[in-house]
N, C-alpha and C positions, 0 to 999 in steps of 0.2 A: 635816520632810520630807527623804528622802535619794535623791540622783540621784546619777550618776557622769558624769565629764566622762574623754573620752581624750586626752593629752596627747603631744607628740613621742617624753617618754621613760619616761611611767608614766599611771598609772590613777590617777584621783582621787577623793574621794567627796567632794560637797557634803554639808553639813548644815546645814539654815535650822531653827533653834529657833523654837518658836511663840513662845512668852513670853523671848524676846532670849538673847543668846551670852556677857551674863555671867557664868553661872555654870560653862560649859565653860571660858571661861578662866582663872576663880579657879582652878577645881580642875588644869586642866593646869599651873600657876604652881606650884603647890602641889606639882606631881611625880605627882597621881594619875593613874590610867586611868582614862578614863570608856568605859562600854560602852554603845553603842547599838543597841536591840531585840535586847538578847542575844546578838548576834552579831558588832559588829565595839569590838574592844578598842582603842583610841585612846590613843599620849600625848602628850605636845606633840614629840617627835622626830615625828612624822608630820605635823605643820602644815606646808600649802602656799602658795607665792607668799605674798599678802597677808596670808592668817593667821595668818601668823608676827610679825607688826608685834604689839607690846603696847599699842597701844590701838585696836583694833576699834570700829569705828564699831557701834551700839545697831542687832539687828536685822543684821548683818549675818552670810550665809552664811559660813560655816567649814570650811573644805578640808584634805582630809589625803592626802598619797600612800599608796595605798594597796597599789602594786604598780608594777615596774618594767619595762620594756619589755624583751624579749628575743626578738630576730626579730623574726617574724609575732606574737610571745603576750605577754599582760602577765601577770608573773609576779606573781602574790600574794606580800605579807610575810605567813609560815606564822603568825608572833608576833599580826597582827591579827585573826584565826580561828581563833586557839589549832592549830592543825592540826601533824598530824606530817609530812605528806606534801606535796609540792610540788604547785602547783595553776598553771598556764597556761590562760590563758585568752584566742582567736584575738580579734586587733583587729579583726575584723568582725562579730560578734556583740552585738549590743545587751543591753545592762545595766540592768536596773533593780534598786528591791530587792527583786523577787521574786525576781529570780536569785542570791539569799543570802541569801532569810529566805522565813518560810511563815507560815501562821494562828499564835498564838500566840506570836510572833517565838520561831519553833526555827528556829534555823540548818542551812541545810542542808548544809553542807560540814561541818559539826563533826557531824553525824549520821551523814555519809559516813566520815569520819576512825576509828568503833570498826569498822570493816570493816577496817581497816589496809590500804588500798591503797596501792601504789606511784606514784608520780609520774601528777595526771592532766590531759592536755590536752584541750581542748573548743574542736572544730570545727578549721579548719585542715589542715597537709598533713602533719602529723606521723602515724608509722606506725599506731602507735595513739591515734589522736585518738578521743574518741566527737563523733560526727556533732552537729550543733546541732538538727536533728530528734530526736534521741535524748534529748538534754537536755531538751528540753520534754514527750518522754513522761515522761521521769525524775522532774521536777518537778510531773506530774499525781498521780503516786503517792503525795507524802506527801497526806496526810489533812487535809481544808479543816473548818470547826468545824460544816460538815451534816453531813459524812461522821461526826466525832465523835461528834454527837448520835444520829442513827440507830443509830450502833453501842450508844450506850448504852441505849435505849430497846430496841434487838435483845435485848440480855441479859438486861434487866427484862421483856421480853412471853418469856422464855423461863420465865422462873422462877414470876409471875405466872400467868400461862395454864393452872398447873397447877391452882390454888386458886381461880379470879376466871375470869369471862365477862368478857372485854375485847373491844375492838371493831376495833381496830387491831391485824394482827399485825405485829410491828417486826420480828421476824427476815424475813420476807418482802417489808419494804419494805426494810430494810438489803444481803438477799443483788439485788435487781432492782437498787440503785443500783449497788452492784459491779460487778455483772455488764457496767453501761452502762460502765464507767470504763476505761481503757486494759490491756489485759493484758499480760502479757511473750509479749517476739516475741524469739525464740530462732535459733539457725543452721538455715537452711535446708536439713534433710538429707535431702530428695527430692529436690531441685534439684542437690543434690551428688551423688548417688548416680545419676541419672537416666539417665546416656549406660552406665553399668554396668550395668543393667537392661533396660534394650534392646536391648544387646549379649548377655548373657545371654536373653532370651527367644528372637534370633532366630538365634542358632545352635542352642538349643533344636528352634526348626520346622523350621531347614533339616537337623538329623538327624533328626528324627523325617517328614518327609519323602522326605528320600532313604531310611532303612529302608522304608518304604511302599514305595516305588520294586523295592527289590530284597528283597520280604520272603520269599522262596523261598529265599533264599541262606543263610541265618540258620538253627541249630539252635536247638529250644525254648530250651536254656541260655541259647547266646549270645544271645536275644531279650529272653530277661529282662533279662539281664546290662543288657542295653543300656537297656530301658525304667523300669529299676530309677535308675538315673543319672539319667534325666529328672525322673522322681516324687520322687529327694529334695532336687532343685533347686527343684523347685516347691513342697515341702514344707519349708524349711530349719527348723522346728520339730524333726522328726527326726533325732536325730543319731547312729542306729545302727540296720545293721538287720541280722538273721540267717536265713542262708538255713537250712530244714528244721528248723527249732526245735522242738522239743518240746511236744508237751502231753498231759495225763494223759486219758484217758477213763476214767471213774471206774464206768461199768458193767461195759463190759469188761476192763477192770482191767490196760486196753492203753497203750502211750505213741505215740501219733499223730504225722505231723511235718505243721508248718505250710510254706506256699512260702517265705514270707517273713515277718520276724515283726521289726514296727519300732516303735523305742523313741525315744520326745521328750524331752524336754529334762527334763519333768519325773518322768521314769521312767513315763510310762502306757505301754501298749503296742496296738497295731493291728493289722492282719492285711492284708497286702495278694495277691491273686492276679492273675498277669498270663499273660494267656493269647492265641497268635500270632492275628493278626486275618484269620480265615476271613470270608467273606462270610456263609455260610448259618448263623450259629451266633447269632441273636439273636429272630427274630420266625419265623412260617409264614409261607408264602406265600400261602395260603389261609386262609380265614376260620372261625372255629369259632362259631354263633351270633354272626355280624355283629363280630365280635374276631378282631384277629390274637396268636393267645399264644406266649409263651414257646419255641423248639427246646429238643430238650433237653439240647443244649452252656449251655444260659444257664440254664435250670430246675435243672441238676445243679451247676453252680456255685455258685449259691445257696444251694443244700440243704447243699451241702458246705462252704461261709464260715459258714453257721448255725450248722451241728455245732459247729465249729472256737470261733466266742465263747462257744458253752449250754459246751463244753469247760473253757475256758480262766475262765468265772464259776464253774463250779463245782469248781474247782482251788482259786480263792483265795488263801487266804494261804500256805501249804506252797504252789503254785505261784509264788510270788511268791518263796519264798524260795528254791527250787530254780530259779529262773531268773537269780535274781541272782549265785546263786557258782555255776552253771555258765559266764556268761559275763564276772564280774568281773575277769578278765585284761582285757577288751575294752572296759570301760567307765570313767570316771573312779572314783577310790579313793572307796568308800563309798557309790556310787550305789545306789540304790535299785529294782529294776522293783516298776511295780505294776500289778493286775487291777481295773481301774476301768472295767467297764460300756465292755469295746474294741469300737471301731468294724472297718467292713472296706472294701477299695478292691478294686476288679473291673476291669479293666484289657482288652477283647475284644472283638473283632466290630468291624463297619464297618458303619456306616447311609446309605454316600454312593449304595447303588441300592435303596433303602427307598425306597416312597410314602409321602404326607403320612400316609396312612392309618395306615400300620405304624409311620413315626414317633411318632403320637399314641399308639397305643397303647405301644409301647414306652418311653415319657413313664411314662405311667398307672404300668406297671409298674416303674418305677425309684423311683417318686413312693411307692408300697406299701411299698418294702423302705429307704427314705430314712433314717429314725429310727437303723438299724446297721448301714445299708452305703451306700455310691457306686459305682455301674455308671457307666464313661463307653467310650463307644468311641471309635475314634482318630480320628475323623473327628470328635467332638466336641474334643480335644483338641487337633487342629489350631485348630477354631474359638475356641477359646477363648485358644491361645495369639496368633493374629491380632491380637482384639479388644484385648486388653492391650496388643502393641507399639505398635497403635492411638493407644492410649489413651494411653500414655508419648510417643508421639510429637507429640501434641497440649499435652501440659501442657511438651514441650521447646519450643513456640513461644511458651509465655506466657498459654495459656487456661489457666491456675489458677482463676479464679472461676466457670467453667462447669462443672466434670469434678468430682469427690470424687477422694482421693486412691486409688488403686490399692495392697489390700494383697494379698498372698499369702493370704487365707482368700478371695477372692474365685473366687479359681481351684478350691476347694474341688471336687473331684470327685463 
């Protein structure tokens, strides 16, 4: 049995032999190492207090220092755990030998050691300590001799199963044990990012508010210009966009320009139109057969983002390549555009003196053209930016288990 005693100025390991301590002493008389459970290398320079006396009482525990006091930490001898790296370990953390051995007696500091880490301390007030919670997640991770077996039995019901009606799937009971066992928890980068994204949303609403405020004042241009800013904040997928960009009409053998024509990260491209937000440019007022449909500022928009993708699919690959080195000055060296089934953003109108009635339908109809476009008006765009700062502002007090994390496809138009 091996326990550890802490001492004023080092760390000690006991070892009580089952069948008596003669034969550790022969052999350390002798100049040899003895290794126990694989993992702690012993020679008689390490005999402690009493066990240093040559003639040990039959049956009696045998003590070795094992590490020396320094601060707060008892410094491991690197020579006892073969280790290249210096190992501290805080005088208030309790010791057994699970804390340097596992199933199998694999050591787990000499497992740590082909990672070649730099000097590690555990627990304590050093800068980088890892945490003594951390350590016992660390030490769930090696593999106990269920975890072994299941895995082998995983392999065998994999290969098996092919040829044999088996009853037991193993990869199915091996991936559910995983699943339950501890996983890696990593730096918290929503929590880091968090007061940046709040910040970011709500200067966001407070310009697209104030524009509302003074939207007369504004030429179409400068409107774009402006709502253009918004949408690729909201979109940080896109990393480029072109105003009146080309595209071929392949009947009339015309070359058409897009409003806006925005390119992702991964060269797909989109189509987006932003148009100044009139009131009467989304539903009737009146009903046609119990429906309020479409003005035809919203009907003509549509038809004309339609044209612009049946356009831009039927351009293809010569579109793709005539897009690429017209505007390869603009984009990273070698990038690529491509015409992949583009989507379109509609950017118009106001639904804040719409009834429930003409809201629903105007639902209906946005729900129709979903598949290759997003109509939102600004009055949706306030709302939704709202709800988000919302929503960031709830997981800054600490409701992470209630809320999903908040990503940018949520805001999807």
């Amino acid at each position: 049995m091996i326990e550890f005693k802490k001492e004023k100025d080092g760390l000690v390991l006991q070892y009580s032999p089952r069948y008596g301590n003669e034969w550790v002493y022969r052999r350390l008389n002798d100049l040899e190492t003895i290794v126990l459970k694989k993992t702690f290398s012993l020679k008689r320079e390490h005999l402690f207090g009493k066990s240093v006396l040559d003639d040990p009482e039959e049956f009696q525990t045998v003590e070795f220092k094992i590490g020396n006091k320094v601060g707060e930490y008892y410094k491991i001898d690197k020579s006892i755990l073969s280790l290249t790296y210096g190992l501290f370990i805080h005088e208030e953390i309790d010791l057994a030998f699970r804390s340097f051995t596992i199933e199998k007696n694999v050591s787990i500091f000499s497992v740590i050691n082909d990672l070649k880490p730099c000097d590690i301390y555990i627990g304590g007030s050093h800068q980088n300590n890892l945490p003594e919670n951390e350590f016992d997640k660390l030490l769930k991770y090696f593999p106990n001799t269920y975890e072994l077996r299941r895995y082998v039995l995983a392999r065998a019901s994999s290969v098996l199963r092919n040829y044999f009606d088996i009853k037991l799937d193993g990869e199915k009971q091996y991936r559910r044990y995983m699943n339950n066992k501890v996983g890696k928890v990593g730096v918290d980068l929503r929590a880091m990012f968090n007061e940046g994204e709040i910040f970011k949303f709500r200067t966001l609403l407070e310009k697209l508010e104030g524009m509302l405020k003074d939207e007369n004042t504004y030429t179409e241009s400068q409107w774009q210009k402006e709502i253009l800013q918004i949408l690729l904040l909201l979109y940080p997928k896109y990393i480029a966009v072109f105003k009146e960009a080309p595209v071929l009409d392949s009947y009339s053998k015309k070359q058409r320009k897009l409003d806006f024509l925005l390119v992702d990260s991964s060269g797909n491209v989109d189509i987006v139109e932003i148009k100044q937000p009139f009131d009467k440019c989304i539903v009737t007022d009146n009903q046609y057969r119990d429906n309020y449909i479409p003005l035809r500022e919203l009907s003509g928009t549509l038809m004309q983002v339609e044209k612009y993708i049946f356009h831009l699919n039927k351009w293809g690959k010569t579109g793709e390549d005539f897009l690429s080195n017209k505007y390869k000055n603009e984009l990273p060296m070698g990038f690529k555009i491509k015409i992949t089934n583009p989507n379109a953003i509609i950017v118009m109108g106001r639904e804040n003196h719409l009834s429930n009635q003409q809201k629903q339908d105007f639902e209906v109809i946005k729900r129709q053209y979903k598949n290759v476009l997003d109509i939102i008006t600004y009055d949706d765009l306030i709302g939704r930016l709202r709800f988000t700062i919302e929503h960031l502002n709830k997981f800054k007090k600490g409701d992470q288990q209630r809320h999903l994390p908040v990503k940018t496809d949520s805001l999807k138009l």
